[in-house]
C-alpha positions in Angstrom: 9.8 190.6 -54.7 8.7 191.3 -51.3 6.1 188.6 -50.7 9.1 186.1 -52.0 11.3 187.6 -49.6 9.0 187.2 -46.8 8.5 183.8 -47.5 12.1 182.8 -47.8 12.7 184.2 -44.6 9.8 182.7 -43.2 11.1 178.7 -44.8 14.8 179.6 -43.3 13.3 180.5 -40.0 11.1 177.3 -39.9 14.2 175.1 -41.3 17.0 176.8 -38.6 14.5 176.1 -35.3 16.9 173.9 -32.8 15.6 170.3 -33.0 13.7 170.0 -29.3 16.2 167.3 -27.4 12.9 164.3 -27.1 13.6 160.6 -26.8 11.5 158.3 -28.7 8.6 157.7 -27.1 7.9 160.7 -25.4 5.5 163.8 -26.3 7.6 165.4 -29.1 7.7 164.0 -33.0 10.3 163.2 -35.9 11.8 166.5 -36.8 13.1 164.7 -39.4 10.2 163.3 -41.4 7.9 166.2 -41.2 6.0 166.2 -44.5 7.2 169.9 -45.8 6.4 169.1 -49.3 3.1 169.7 -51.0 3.2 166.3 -52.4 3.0 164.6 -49.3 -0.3 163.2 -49.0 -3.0 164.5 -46.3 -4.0 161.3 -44.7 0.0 160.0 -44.5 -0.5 157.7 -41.3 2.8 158.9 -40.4 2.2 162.4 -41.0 -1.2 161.8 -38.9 0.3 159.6 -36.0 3.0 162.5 -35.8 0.4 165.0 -35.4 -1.2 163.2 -32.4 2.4 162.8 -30.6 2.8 166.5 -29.7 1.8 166.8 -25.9 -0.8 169.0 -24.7 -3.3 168.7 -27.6 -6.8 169.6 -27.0 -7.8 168.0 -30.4 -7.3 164.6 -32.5 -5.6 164.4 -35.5 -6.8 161.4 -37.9 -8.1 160.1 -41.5 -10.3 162.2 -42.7 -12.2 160.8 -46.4 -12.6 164.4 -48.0 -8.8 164.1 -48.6 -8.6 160.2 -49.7 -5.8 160.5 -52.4 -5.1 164.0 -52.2 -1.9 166.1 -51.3 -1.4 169.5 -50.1 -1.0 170.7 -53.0 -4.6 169.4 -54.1 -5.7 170.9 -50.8 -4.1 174.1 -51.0 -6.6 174.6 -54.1 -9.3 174.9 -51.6 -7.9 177.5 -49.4 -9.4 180.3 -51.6 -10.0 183.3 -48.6 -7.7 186.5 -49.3 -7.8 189.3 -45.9 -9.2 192.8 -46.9 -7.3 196.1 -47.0 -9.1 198.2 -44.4 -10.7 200.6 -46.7 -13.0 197.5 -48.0 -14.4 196.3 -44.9 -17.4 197.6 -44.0 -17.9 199.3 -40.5 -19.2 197.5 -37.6 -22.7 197.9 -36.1 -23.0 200.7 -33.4 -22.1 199.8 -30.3 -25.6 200.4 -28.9 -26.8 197.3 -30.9 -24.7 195.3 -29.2 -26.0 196.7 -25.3 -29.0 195.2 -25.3 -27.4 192.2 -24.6 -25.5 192.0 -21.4 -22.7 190.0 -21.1 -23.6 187.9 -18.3 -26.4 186.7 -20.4 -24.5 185.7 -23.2 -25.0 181.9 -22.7 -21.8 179.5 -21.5 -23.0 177.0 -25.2 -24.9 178.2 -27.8 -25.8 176.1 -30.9 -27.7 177.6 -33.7 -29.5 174.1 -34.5 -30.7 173.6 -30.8 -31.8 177.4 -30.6 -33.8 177.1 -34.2 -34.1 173.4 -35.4 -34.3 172.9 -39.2 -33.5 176.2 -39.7 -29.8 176.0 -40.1 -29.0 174.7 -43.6 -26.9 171.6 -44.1 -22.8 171.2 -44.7 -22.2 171.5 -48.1 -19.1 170.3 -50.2 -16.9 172.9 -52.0 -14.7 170.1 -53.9 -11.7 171.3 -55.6 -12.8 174.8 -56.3 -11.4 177.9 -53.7 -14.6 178.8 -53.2 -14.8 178.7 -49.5 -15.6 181.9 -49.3 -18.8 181.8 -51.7 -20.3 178.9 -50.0 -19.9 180.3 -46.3 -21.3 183.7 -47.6 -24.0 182.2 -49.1 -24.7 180.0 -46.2 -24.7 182.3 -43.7 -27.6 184.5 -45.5 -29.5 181.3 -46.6 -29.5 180.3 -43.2 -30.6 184.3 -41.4 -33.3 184.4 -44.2 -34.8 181.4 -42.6 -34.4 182.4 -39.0 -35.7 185.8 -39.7 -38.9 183.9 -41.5 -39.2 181.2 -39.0 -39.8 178.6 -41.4 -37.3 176.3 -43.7 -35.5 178.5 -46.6 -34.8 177.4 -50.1 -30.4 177.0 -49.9 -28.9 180.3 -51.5 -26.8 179.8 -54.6 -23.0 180.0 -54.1 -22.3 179.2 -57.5 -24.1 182.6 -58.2 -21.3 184.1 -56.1 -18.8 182.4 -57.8 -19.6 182.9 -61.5 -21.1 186.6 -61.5 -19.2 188.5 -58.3 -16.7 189.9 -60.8 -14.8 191.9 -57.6 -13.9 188.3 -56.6 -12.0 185.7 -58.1 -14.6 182.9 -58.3 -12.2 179.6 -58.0 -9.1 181.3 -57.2 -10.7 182.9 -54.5 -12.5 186.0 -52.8 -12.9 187.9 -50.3 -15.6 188.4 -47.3 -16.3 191.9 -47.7 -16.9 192.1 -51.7 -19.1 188.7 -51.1 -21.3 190.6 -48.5 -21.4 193.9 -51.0 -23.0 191.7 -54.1 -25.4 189.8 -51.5 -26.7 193.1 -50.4 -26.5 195.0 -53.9 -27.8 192.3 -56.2 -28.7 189.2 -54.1 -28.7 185.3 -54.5 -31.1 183.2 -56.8 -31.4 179.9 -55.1 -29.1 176.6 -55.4 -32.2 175.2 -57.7 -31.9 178.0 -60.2 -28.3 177.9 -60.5 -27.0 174.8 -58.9 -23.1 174.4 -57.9 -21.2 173.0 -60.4 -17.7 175.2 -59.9 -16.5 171.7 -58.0 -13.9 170.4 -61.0 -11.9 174.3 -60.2 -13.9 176.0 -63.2 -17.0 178.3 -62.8 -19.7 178.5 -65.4 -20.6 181.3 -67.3 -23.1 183.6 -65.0 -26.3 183.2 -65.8 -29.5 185.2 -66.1 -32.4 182.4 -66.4 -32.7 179.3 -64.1 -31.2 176.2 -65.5 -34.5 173.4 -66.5 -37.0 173.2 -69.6 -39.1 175.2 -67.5 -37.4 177.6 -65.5 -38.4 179.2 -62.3 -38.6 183.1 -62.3 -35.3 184.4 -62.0 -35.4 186.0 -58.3 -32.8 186.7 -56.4 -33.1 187.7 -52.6 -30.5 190.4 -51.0 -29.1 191.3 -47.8 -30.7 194.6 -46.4 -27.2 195.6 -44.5 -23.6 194.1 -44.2 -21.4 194.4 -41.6 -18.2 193.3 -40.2 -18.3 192.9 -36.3 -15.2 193.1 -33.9 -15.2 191.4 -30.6 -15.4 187.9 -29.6 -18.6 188.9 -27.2 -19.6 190.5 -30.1 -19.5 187.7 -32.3 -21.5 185.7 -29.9 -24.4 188.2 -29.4 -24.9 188.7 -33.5 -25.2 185.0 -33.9 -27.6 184.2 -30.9 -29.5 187.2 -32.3 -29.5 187.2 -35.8 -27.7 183.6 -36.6 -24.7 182.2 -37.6 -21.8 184.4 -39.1 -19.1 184.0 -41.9 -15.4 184.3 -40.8 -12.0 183.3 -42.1 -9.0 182.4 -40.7 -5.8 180.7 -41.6 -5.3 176.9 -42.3 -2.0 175.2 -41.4 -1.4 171.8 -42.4 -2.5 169.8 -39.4 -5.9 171.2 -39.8 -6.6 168.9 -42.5 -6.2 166.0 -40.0 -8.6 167.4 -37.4 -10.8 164.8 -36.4 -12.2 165.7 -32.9 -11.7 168.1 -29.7 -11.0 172.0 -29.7 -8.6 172.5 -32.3 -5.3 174.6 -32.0 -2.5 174.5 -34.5 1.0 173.1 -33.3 3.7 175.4 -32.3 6.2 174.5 -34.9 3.8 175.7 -37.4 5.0 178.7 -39.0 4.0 179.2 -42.4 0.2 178.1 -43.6 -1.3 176.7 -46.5 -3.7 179.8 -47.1 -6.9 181.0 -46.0 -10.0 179.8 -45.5 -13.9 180.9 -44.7 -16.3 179.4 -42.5 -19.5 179.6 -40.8 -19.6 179.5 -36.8 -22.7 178.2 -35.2 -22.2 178.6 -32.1 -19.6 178.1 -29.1 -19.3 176.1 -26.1 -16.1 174.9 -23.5 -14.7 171.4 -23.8 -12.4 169.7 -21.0 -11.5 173.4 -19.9 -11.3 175.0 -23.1 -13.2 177.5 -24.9 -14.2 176.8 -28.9 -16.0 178.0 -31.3 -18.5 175.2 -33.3 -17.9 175.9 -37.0 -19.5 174.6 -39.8 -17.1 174.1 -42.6 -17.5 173.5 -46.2 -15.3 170.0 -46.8 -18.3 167.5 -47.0 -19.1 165.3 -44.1 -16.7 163.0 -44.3 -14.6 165.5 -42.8 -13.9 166.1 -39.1 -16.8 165.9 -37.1 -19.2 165.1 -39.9 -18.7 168.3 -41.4 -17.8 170.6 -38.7 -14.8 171.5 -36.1 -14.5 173.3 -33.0 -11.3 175.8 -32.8 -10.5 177.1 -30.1 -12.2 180.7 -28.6 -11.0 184.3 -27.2 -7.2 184.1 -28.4 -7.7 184.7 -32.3 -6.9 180.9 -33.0 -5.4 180.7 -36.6 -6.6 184.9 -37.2 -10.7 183.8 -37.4 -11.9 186.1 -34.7 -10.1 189.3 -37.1 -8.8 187.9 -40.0 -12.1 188.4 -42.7 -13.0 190.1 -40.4 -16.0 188.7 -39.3 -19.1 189.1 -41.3 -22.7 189.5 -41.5 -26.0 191.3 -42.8 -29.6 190.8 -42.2 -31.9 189.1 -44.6 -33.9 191.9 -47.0 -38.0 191.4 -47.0 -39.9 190.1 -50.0 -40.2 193.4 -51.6 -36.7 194.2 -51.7 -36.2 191.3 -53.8 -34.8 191.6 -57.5 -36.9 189.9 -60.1 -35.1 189.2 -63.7 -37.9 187.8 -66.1 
């Protein structure tokens, strides 16, 4: 009852905001054909050409083939990232972990694939499962296991996530902190051993034997720690140490459009779609403003062929608290769990 009360509140405020007085032409949009509905589809060119009217954007709204076809309510599937209560995050890392690190040496760009090339594992494509926060999870380990090696890593397996994390939802979603707590208490088998097939919205049985006529020992690698981390300087120092991290934030509708520049969601958008989880690689400042580079999980036919930069230090769309943020350090060899 509450929740609908919120939101009804929330749809009379958006629907009662006074109608900006703009003539045609100028830097405001169509009040009037503002595609409210879930079956409005994502790459309306109005919809799109709309978007890019508002003034002061730092970002470009435009086609994007991930969402050929599909509406908002095909996309809303996809946002599959629910926000903690407090007594399941984990706690941060001391402070004195972070001090090492001054702040003046944080650098003004960072980018994970410059500081370890072939390291940092590829953007991979969710499809119509809310699993966003499996594949980011999984990512983000996959890719500190080969940092912390210093030579290329099999891909972790997020269908593993998925399909046998029973304090998460699989399609219908999960959450950071009980992702990070079955990395580090049972571990991953690799995307070989139990590929990703969750992509049609339904999860396979969880398995205990690689898929093949010949199977692969069943071996599953674990995170030694996991941590949330508060702090946007913080945040930068863990990935420049350690690699990228997992976040999640929420996802309005002009997100899907994002094409290009530092993106920042428009004013007049009050209610969103649902959440989402991501990995951020690395940050940097473009034409004056600050962004984070973020890998996300929509194929690379999306955005900037795979990845978007949002903008950094003013909690754009919740992602610098939302999941919170979230890491852990990749467990040795002997720490691994073997199932025969």
């Amino acid at each position: 009852m509450l929740a609908k009360a919120c939101l009804s509140a929330a749809l009379l405020i958006a629907a009662t905001v006074a109608k900006p007085e703009v003539d045609a032409g100028s830097n405001g949009f169509d009040w009037f054909h503002l595609p409210l509905t879930g079956e409005a589809l994502v790459n309306d060119a109005d919809h799109i050409s709309r978007l890019n009217s508002v003034g002061g954007m730092t970002w470009k709204a435009g086609h994007n083939s991930f969402f050929d076809g599909k509406t908002f309510n095909d996309a809303r599937e996809l946002l599959g990232t629910v926000a903690p209560t407090p007594d399941q995050i984990h706690p941060t890392l001391a402070d004195i972990m972070y001090e090492a690190i001054k702040t003046v040496d944080i650098p003004a760009e960072f980018d994970s694939h410059t500081q370890w090339p072939g390291l940092i594992h590829p953007i991979r494509n969710q499809q119509q499962c809310g699993s966003c926060w499996a594949v980011s999870a999984s990512e983000v380990l996959s890719d500190r296991f080969a940092i912390a090696s210093k030579k290329a890593s099999p891909v972790l397996s997020p269908e593993d996530l998925v399909s046998c994390d029973t304090a998460d939802n699989g399609c219908r979603g999960g959450q950071l902190p009980a992702a990070w707590t079955y990395m580090k208490n049972t571990g991953l088998v690799t995307d070989t051993c139990f590929p990703y097939t969750a992509g049609n919205g339904t999860a396979p049985s969880c398995r205990t034997k690689c898929v093949g006529l010949f199977p692969a020992p069943f071996t599953r690698s674990k995170a030694s720690s996991a941590y949330s981390i508060q702090g946007v300087e913080n945040m930068q120092k863990d990935i420049m140490t350690h690699g990228p991290i997992q976040v999640a934030f929420m996802v309005y509708k002009s997100f899907m459009s994002y094409q290009s520049g530092v993106y920042s969601k428009h004013w007049y958008e009050l209610i969103p779609e649902g959440g989402h989880a991501v990995k951020i690689v690395g940050w940097g400042t473009e034409s004056g403003t600050d962004y984070w580079l973020v890998a996300n999980s929509w194929d690379t036919t999306w955005g900037l062929d795979g990845f978007f930069k949002i903008k950094r230090g003013n909690n754009a769309c919740g992602i610098e608290q939302m999941g919170p943020p979230y890491a852990g350090l990749p467990a040795t060899n002997k720490d691994s769990t073997v199932v025969v």
